[in-house]
C-alpha positions in Angstrom: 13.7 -38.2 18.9 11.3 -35.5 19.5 8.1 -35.7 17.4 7.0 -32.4 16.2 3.5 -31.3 17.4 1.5 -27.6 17.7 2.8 -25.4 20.0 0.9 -25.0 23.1 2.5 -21.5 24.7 4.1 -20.8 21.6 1.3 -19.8 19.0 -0.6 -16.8 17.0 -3.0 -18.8 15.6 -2.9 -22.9 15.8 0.2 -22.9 17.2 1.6 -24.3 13.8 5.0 -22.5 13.3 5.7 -22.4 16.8 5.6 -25.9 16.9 8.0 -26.4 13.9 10.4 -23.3 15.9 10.9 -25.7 19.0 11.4 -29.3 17.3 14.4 -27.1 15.4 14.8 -25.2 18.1 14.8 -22.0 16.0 13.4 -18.6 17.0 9.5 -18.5 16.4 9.6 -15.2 15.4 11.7 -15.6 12.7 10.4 -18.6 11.3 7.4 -16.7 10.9 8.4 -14.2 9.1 10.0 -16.4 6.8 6.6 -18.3 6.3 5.1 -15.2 5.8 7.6 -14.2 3.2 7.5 -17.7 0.9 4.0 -17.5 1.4 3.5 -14.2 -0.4 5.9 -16.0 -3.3 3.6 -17.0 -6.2 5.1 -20.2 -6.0 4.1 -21.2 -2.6 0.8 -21.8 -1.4 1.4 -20.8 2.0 -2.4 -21.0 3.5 -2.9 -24.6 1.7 0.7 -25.6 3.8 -0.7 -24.0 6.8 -3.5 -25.4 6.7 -2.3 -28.8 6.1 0.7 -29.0 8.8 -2.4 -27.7 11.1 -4.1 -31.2 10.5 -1.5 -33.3 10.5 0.6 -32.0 12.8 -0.1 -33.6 16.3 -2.0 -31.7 19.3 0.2 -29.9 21.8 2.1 -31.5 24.5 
């Protein structure tokens, strides 16, 4: 099984959501604009998750 790590060639920022695209094998672009859009939600504190998955996640490959 693939472990899910940063994105090295695949990033904006930390390379975060590009990393989650490729374990899924879903289209980066997309999934960011889906972050984007839960993060605006009151609901979801999309910077905290950011910044958390950024920490925990591992470096890139």
């Amino acid at each position: 099984m693939k472990s899910i790590h940063r994105s090295a060639t695949d990033r904006m920022f930390a390379g975060v959501i590009g990393g989650i695209a490729e374990h899924f094998d879903w289209n980066s672009n997309i999934a960011r604009v889906i972050f984007v859009l839960l993060a605006i939600t009151p609901m979801f504190p999309g910077l905290i998750a950011y910044l958390i998955l950024w920490m925990i996640m591992g470096d890139p490959e």
